[in-house]
DRENDO-1510 file (C-alpha; in Angstrom, 1 decimal, always signed):
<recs>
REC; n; res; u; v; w
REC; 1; UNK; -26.8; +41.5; +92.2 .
REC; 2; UNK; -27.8; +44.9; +90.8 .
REC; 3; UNK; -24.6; +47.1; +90.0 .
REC; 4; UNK; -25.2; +50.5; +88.8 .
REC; 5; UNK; -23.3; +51.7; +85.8 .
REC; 6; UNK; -20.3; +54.0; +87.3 .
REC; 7; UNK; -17.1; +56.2; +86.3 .
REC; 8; UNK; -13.7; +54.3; +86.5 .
REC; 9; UNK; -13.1; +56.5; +89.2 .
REC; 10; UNK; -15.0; +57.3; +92.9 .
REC; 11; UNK; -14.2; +58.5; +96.1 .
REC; 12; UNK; -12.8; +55.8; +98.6 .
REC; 13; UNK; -15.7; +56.2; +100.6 .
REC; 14; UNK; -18.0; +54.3; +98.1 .
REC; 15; UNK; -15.4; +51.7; +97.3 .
REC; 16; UNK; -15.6; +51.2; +100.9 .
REC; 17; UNK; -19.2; +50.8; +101.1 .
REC; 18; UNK; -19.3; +48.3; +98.1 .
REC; 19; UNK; -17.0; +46.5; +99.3 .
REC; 20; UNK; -18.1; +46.0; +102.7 .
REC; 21; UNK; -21.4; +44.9; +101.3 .
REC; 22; UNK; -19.8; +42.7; +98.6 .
REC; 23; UNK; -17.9; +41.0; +101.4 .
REC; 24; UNK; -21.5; +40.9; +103.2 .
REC; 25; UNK; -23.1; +39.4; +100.7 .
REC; 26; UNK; -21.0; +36.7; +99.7 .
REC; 27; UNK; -20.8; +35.4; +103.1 .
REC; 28; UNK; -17.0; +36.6; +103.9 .
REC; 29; UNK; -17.2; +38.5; +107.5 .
REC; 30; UNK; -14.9; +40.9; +107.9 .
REC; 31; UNK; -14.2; +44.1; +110.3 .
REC; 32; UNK; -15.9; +47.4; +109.0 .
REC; 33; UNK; -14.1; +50.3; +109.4 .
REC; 34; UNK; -16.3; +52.4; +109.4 .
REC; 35; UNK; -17.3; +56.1; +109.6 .
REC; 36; UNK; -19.4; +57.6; +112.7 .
REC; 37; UNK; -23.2; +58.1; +112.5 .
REC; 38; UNK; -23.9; +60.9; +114.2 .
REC; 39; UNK; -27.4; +62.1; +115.6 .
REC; 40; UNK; -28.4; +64.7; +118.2 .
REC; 41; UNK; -31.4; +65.7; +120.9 .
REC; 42; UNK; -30.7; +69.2; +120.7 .
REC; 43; UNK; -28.3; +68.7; +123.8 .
REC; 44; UNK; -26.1; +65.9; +123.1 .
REC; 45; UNK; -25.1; +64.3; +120.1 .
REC; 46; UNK; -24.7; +60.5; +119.5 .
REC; 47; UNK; -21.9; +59.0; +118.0 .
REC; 48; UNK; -22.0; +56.0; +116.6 .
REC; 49; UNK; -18.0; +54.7; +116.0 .
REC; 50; UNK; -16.1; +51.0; +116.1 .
REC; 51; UNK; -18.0; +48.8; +118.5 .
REC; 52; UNK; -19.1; +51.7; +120.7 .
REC; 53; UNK; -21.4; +54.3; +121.1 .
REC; 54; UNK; -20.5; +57.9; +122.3 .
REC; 55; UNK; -23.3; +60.1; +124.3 .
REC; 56; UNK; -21.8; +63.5; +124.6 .
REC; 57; UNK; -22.8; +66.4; +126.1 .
REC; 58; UNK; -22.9; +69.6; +124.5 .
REC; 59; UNK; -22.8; +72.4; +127.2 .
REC; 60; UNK; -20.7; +70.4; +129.6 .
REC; 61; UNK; -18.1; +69.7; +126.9 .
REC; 62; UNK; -17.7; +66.1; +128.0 .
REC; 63; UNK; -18.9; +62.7; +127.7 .
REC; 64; UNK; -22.1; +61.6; +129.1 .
REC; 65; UNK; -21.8; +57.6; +128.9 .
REC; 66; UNK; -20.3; +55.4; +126.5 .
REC; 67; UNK; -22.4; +51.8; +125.4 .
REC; 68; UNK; -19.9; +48.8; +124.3 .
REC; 69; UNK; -22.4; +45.6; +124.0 .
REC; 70; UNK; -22.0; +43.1; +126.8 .
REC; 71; UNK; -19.9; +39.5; +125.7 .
REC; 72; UNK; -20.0; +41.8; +122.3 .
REC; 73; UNK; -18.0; +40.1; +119.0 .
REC; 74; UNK; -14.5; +41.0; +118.5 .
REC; 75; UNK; -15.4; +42.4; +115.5 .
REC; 76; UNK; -18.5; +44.0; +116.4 .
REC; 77; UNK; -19.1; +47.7; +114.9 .
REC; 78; UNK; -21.8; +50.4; +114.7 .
REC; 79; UNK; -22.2; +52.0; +111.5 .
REC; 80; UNK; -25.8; +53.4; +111.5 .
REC; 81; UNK; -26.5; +56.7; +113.3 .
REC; 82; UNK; -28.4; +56.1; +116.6 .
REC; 83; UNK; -32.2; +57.2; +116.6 .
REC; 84; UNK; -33.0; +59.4; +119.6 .
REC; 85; UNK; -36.4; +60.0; +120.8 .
REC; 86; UNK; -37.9; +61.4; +124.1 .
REC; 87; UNK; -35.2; +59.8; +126.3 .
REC; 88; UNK; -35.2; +56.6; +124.0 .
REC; 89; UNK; -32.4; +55.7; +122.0 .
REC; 90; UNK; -32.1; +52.7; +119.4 .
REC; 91; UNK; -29.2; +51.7; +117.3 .
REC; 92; UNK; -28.2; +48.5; +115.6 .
REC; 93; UNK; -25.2; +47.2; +115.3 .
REC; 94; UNK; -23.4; +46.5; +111.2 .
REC; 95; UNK; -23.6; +42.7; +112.5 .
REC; 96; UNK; -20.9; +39.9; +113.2 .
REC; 97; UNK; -20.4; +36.5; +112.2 .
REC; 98; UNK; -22.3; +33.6; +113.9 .
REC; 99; UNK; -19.5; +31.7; +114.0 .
REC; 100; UNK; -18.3; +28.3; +112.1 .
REC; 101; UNK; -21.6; +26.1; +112.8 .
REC; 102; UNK; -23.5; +29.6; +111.6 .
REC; 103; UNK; -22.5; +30.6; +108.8 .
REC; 104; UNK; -24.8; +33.8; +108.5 .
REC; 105; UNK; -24.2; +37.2; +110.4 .
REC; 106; UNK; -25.7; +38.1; +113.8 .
REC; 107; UNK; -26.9; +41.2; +113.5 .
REC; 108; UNK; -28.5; +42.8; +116.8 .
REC; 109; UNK; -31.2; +46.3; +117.9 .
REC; 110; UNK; -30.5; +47.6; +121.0 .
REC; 111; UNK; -32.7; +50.1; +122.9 .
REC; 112; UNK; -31.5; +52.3; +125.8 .
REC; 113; UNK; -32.4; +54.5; +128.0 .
REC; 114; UNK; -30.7; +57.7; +127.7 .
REC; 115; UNK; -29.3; +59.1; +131.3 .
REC; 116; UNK; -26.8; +62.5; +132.0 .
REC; 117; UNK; -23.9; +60.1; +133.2 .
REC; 118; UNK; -22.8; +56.6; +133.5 .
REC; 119; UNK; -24.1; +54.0; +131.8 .
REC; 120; UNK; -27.5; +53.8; +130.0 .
REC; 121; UNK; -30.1; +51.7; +131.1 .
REC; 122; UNK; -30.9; +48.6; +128.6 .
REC; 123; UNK; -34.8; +48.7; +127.4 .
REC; 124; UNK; -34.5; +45.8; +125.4 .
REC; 125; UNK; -31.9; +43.7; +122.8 .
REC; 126; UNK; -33.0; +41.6; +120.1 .
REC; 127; UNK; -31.0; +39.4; +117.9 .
REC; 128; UNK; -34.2; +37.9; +115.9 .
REC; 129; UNK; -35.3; +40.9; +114.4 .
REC; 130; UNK; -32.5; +41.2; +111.3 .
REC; 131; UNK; -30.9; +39.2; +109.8 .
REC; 132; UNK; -28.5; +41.1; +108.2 .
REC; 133; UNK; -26.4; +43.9; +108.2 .
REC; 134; UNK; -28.0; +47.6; +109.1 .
REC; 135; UNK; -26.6; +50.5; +107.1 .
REC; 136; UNK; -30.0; +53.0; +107.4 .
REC; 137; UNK; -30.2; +54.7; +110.9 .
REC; 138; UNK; -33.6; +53.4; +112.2 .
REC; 139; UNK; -36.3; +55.6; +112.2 .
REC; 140; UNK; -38.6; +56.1; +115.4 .
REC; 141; UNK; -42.1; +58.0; +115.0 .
REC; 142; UNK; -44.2; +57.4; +118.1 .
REC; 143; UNK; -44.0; +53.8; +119.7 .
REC; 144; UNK; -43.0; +52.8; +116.3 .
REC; 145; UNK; -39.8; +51.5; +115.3 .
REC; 146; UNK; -38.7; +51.2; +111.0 .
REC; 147; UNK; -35.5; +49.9; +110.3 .
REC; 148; UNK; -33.8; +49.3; +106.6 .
REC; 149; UNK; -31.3; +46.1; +106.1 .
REC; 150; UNK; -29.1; +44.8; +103.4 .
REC; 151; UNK; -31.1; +42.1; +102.5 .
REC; 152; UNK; -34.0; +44.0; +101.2 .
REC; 153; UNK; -36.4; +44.7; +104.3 .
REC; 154; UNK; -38.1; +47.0; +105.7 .
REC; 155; UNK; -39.2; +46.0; +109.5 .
REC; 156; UNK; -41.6; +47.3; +112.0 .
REC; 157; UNK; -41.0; +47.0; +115.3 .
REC; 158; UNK; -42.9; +47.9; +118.3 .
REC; 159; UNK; -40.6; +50.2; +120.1 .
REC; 160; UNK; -41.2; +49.9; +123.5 .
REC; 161; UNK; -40.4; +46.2; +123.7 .
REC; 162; UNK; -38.7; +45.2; +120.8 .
REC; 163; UNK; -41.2; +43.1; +119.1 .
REC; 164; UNK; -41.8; +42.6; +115.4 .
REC; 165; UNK; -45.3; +43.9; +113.8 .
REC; 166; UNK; -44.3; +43.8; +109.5 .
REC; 167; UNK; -41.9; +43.4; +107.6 .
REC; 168; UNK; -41.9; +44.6; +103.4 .
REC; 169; UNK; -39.2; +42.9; +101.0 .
REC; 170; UNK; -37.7; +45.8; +98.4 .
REC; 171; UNK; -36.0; +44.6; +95.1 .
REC; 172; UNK; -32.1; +45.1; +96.6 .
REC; 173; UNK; -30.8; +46.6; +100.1 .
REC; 174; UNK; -31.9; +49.6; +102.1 .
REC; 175; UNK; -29.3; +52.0; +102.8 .
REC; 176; UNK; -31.7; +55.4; +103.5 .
REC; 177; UNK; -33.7; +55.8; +106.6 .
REC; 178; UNK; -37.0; +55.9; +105.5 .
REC; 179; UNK; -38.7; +59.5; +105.6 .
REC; 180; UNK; -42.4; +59.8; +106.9 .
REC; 181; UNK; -45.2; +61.8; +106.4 .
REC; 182; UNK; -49.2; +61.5; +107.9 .
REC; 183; UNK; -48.8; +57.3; +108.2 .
REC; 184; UNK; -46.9; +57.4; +105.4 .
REC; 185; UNK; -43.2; +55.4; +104.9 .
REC; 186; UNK; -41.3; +56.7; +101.7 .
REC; 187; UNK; -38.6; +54.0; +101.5 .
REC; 188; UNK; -35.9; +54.3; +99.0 .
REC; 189; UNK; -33.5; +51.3; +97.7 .
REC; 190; UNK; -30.9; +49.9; +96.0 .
REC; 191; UNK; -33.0; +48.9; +93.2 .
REC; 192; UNK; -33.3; +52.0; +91.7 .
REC; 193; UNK; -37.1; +52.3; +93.4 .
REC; 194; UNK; -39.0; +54.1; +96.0 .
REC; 195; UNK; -41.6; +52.9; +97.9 .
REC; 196; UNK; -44.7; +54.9; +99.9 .
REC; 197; UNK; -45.9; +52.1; +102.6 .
REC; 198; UNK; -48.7; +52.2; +104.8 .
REC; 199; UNK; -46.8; +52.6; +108.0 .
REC; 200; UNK; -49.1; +50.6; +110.6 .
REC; 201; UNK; -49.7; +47.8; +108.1 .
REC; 202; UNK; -46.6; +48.1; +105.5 .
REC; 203; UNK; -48.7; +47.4; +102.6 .
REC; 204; UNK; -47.4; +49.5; +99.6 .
REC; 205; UNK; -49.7; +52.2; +98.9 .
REC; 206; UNK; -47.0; +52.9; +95.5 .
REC; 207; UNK; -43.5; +52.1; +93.5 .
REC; 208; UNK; -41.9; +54.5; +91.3 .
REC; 209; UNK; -38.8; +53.2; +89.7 .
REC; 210; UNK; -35.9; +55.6; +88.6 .
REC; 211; UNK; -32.8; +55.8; +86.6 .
REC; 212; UNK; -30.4; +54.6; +89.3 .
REC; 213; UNK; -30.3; +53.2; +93.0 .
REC; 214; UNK; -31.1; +55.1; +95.6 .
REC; 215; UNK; -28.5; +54.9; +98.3 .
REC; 216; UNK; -30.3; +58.0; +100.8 .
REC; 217; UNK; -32.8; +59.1; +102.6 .
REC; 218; UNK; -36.4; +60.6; +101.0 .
REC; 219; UNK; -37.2; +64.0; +102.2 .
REC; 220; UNK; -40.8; +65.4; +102.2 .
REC; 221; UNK; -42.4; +68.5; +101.8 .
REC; 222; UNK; -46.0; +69.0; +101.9 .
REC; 223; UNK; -46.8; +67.5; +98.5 .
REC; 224; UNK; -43.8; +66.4; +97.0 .
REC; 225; UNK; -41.0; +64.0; +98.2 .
REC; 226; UNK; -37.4; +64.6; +97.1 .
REC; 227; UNK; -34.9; +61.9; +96.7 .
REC; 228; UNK; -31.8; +61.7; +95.2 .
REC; 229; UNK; -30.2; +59.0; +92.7 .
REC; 230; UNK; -27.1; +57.9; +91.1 .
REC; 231; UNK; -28.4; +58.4; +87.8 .
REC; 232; UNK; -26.8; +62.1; +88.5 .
REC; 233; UNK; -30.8; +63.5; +89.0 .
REC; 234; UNK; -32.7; +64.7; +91.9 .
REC; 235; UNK; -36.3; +63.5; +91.3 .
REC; 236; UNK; -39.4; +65.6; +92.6 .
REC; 237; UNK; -42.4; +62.7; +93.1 .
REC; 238; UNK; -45.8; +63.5; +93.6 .
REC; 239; UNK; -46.7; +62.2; +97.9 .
REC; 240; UNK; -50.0; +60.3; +97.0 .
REC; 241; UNK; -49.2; +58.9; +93.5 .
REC; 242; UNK; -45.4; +58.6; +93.1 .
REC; 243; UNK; -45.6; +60.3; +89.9 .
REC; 244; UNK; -42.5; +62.5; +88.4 .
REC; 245; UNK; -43.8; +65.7; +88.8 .
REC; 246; UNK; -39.9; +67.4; +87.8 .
REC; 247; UNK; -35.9; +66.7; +87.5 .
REC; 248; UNK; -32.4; +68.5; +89.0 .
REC; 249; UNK; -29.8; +67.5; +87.1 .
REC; 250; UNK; -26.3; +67.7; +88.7 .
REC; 251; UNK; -23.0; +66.6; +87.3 .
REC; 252; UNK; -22.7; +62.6; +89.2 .
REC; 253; UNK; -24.4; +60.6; +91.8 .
REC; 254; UNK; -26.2; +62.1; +94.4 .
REC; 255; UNK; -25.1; +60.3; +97.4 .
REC; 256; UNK; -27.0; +61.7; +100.1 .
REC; 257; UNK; -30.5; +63.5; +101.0 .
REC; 258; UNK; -31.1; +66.6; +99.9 .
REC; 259; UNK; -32.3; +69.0; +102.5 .
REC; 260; UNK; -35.4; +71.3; +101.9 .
REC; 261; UNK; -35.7; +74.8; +103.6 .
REC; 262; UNK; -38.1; +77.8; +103.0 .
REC; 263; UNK; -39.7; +76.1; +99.7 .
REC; 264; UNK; -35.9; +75.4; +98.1 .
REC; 265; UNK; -34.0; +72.2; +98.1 .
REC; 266; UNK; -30.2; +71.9; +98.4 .
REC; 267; UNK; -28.4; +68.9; +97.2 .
REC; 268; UNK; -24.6; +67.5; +96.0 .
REC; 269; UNK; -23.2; +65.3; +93.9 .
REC; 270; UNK; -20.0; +63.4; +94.8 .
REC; 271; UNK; -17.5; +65.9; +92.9 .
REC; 272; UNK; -18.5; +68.8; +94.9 .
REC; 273; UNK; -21.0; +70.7; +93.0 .
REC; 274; UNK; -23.8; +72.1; +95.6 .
REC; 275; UNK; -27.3; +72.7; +94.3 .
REC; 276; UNK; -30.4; +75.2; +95.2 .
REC; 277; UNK; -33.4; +74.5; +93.7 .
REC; 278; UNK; -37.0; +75.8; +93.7 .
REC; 279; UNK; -38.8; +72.9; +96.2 .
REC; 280; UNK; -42.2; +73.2; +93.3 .
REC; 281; UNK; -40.9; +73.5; +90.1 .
REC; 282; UNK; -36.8; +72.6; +90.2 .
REC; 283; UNK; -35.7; +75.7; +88.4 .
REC; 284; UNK; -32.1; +76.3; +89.7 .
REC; 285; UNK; -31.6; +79.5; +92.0 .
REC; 286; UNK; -27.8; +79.1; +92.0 .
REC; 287; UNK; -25.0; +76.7; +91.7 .
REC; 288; UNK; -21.7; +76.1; +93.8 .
REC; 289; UNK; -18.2; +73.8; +93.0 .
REC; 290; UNK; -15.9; +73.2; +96.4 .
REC; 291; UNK; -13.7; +71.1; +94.4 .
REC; 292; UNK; -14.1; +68.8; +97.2 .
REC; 293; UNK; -15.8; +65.2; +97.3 .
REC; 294; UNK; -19.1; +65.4; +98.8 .
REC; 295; UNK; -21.1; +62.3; +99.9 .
REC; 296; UNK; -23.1; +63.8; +103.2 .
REC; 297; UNK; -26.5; +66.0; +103.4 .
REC; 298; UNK; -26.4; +70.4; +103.3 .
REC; 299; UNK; -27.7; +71.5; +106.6 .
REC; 300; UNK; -29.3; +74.4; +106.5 .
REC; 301; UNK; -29.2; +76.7; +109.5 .
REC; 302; UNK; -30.9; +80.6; +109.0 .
REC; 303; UNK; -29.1; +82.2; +106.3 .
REC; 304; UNK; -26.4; +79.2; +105.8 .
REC; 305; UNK; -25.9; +76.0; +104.0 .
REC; 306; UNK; -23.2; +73.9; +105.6 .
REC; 307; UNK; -21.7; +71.5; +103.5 .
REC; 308; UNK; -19.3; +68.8; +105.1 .
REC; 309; UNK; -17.0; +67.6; +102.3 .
REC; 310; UNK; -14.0; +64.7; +102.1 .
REC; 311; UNK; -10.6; +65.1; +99.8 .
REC; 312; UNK; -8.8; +64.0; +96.5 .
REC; 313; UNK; -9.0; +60.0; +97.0 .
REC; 314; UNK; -4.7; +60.7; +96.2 .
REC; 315; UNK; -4.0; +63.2; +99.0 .
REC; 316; UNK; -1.1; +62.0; +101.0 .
REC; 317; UNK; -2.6; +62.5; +104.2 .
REC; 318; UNK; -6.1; +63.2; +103.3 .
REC; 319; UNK; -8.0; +65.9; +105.4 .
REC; 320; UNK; -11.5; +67.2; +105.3 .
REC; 321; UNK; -13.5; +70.6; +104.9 .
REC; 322; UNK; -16.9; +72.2; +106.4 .
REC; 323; UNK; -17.9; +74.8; +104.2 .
REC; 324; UNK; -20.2; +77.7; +104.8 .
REC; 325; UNK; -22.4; +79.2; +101.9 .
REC; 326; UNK; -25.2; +81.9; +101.8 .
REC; 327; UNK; -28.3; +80.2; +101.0 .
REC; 328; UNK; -29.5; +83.5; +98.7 .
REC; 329; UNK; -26.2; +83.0; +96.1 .
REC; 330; UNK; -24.2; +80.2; +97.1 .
REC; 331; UNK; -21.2; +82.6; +97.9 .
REC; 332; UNK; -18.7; +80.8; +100.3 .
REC; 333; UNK; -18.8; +82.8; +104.0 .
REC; 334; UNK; -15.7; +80.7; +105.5 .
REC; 335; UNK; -14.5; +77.2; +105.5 .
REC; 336; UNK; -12.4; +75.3; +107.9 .
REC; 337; UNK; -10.7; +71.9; +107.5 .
REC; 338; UNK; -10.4; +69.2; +109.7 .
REC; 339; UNK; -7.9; +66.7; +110.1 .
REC; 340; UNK; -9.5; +63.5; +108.0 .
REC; 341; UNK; -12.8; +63.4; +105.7 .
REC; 342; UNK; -16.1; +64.1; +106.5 .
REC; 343; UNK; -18.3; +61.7; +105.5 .
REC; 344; UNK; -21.1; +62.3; +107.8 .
REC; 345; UNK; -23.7; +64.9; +108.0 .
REC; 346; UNK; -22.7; +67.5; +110.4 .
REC; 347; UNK; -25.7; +68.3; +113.5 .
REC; 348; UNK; -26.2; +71.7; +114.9 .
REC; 349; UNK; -26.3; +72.4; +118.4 .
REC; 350; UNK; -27.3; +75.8; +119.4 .
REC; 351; UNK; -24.0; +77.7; +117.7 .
REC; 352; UNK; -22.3; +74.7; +117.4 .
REC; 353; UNK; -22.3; +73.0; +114.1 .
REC; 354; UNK; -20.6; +69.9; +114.8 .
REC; 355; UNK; -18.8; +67.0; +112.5 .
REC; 356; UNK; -18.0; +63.7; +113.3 .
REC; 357; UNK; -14.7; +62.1; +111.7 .
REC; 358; UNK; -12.5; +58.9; +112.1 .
REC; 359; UNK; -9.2; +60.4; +113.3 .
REC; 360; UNK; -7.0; +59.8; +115.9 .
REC; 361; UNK; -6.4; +63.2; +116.6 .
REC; 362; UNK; -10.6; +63.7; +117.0 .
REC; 363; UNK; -13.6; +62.1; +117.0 .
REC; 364; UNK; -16.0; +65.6; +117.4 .
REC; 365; UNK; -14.8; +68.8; +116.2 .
REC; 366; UNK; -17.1; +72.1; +116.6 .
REC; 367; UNK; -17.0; +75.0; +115.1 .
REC; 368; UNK; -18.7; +78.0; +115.4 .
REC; 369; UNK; -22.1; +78.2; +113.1 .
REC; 370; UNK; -21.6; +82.4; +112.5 .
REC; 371; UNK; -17.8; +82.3; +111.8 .
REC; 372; UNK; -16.4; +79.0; +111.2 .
REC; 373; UNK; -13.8; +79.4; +114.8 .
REC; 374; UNK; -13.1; +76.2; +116.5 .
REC; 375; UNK; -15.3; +76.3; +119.7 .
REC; 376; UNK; -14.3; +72.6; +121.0 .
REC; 377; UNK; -12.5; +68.9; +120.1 .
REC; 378; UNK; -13.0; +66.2; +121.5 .
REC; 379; UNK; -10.8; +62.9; +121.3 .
REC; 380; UNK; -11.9; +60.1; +122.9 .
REC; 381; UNK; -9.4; +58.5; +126.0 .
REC; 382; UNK; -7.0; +56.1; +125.0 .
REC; 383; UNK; -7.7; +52.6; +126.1 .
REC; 384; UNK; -6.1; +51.2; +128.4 .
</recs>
């Protein structure tokens, strides 16, 4: 099993990860507690958390529908952020043991129809398709379906009825949702490489191997595709060839995707130094340090880069922070804290920037995009 080389020292959010996947991979099946994967339509977001999925609805400040899996596992949990497209969503679930006279995990896609209340209508479940866990959100373009697992592959699936058209074997797991581009798939993985696949035939077009694995998402510009490594670099790669065109050094790992706005690109490294750098040639434009562990995506809205960040791994009762900076300086505009880590990327809802956390006092928190204000929190009901 590849391990990259590593500090003494991480965040507990990567300790959780490894060890989840250790545990996967050596055929122990445990719970996941997890952290939500969080998507958005523009009008609701979806919340993926425990064995559920959330729908909620934005303007109506309320829940739309909630999905818990018919004769679902007891220890059955989402991890991956639900993909939403025109009505459709599809999520898998992080998978659940097949019991004594199976020793493998039973790891299942589920597509839905979205609806404005009550519960959403099932397109179609497959069980077949993976056949282990899913850590990547799945990636719809079309009537197309890509999804990333821990054992290595990357799968095609036709969308609108669940069935399989490739499948492409990397050198370790999948963890990024794949980034696309003109039938193109730029894949990233574990083993330190990332691929470019033909995406209606999944032959590989390229491979570029880095310094370290790659744990994110790609993100793509019009020549260049950005991804981010824990070899402490963010590496610029030419689209058609895979070749290095520069390097962004930061200070650690890279966790998460960067995100590219107006020709710059904004990245962080897991001890809280925020990046902006020129999207052609990687000169720096400023530097930022929050002092704060940071293992999700900037999101860039207008003039600001929002920054969703955890806390010291030996904080009694740990909390979390959203942090707004001006994308011409990196000057902080406001910050707010909420009450556990953030270790998802926050969406943006009209003025809503919203963030998704693992808390018994909230699941959603938003706060306003212009001055940081608490707009609305929701928990969700207690069950009964």
């Amino acid at each position: 099993m590849y391990a990259a080389k590593r500090p003494l020292r991480r965040p507990a959010i990567f300790l959780l990860i490894i060890a989840s996947y250790l545990l996967a991979a050596c055929g122990a099946r445990t719970a996941n507690t997890n952290w939500p994967g969080l998507s958005t339509d523009g009008q609701k977001v979806y919340v993926a958390y425990g064995p559920k999925v959330l729908a909620y609805d934005v303007a109506a400040q309320k829940a739309a529908w909630s999905f818990f899996p018919a004769d679902a596992a007891p220890t059955l949990q989402f991890f991956a952020a639900p993909s939403v497209q025109d009505g459709r969503i599809i999520l898998g679930d992080f998978g659940a043991s097949g019991g004594m006279l199976s020793p493998g995990v039973v790891v299942t896609l589920y597509a839905l129809n979205d609806t404005d209340q009550g519960t959403p209508e099932s397109l179609w479940t497959n069980s077949e398709l993976v056949s282990d866990r899913i850590v990547a959100p799945p990636l719809q373009i079309g009537d197309q379906l890509f999804v990333g697992t821990a054992n290595n592959f990357l799968i095609a699936v036709d969308a609108t009825s669940g069935v399989k058209q490739w499948e492409f074997e990397a050198g370790h797991s999948i963890w990024g949702q794949p980034a696309y581009k003109e039938g193109v798939l730029y894949v990233s993985s574990l083993d330190k490489s990332i691929y470019a696949l033909d995406a209606a035939t999944g032959q590989k077009r390229w491979q570029t191997e880095l310094g370290g694995a790659l744990a994110s998402s790609p993100v793509v510009n019009t020549n260049l595709v950005y991804v981010a490594s824990f070899d402490n670099k963010l590496h610029a790669l030419d689209m058609q060839t895979g070749e290095e065109k520069w390097v962004a050094e930061a200070q650690d790992w890279i966790w998460d995707a960067p995100a590219f706005a107006g020709g710059i690109v904004y990245f962080a490294d897991i001890k809280g130094n925020i990046f902006a750098v020129d999207g052609e040639s990687g000169e720096q434009i400023w530097s930022q340090q929050l002092k704060l562990p940071v293992q999700t995506s900037p999101v860039v809205v207008d003039e600001t880069v929002y920054i969703a960040s955890g806390d010291d791994i030996k904080a009694e009762n740990p909390q979390g922070a959203l942090t707004a900076l001006d994308i011409a300086d990196g000057k902080q505009k406001w910050q707010q804290t909420a009450p556990a880590p953030l270790y998802t990327t926050p969406v943006v809802v009209g003025n809503d920037i919203i963030v998704a956390l693992q808390s018994e006092s909230a699941l959603l928190i938003a706060f306003d995009a212009e001055t940081g204000s608490q707009n609305w929190i929701y928990t969700p009901p207690q069950e009964q």
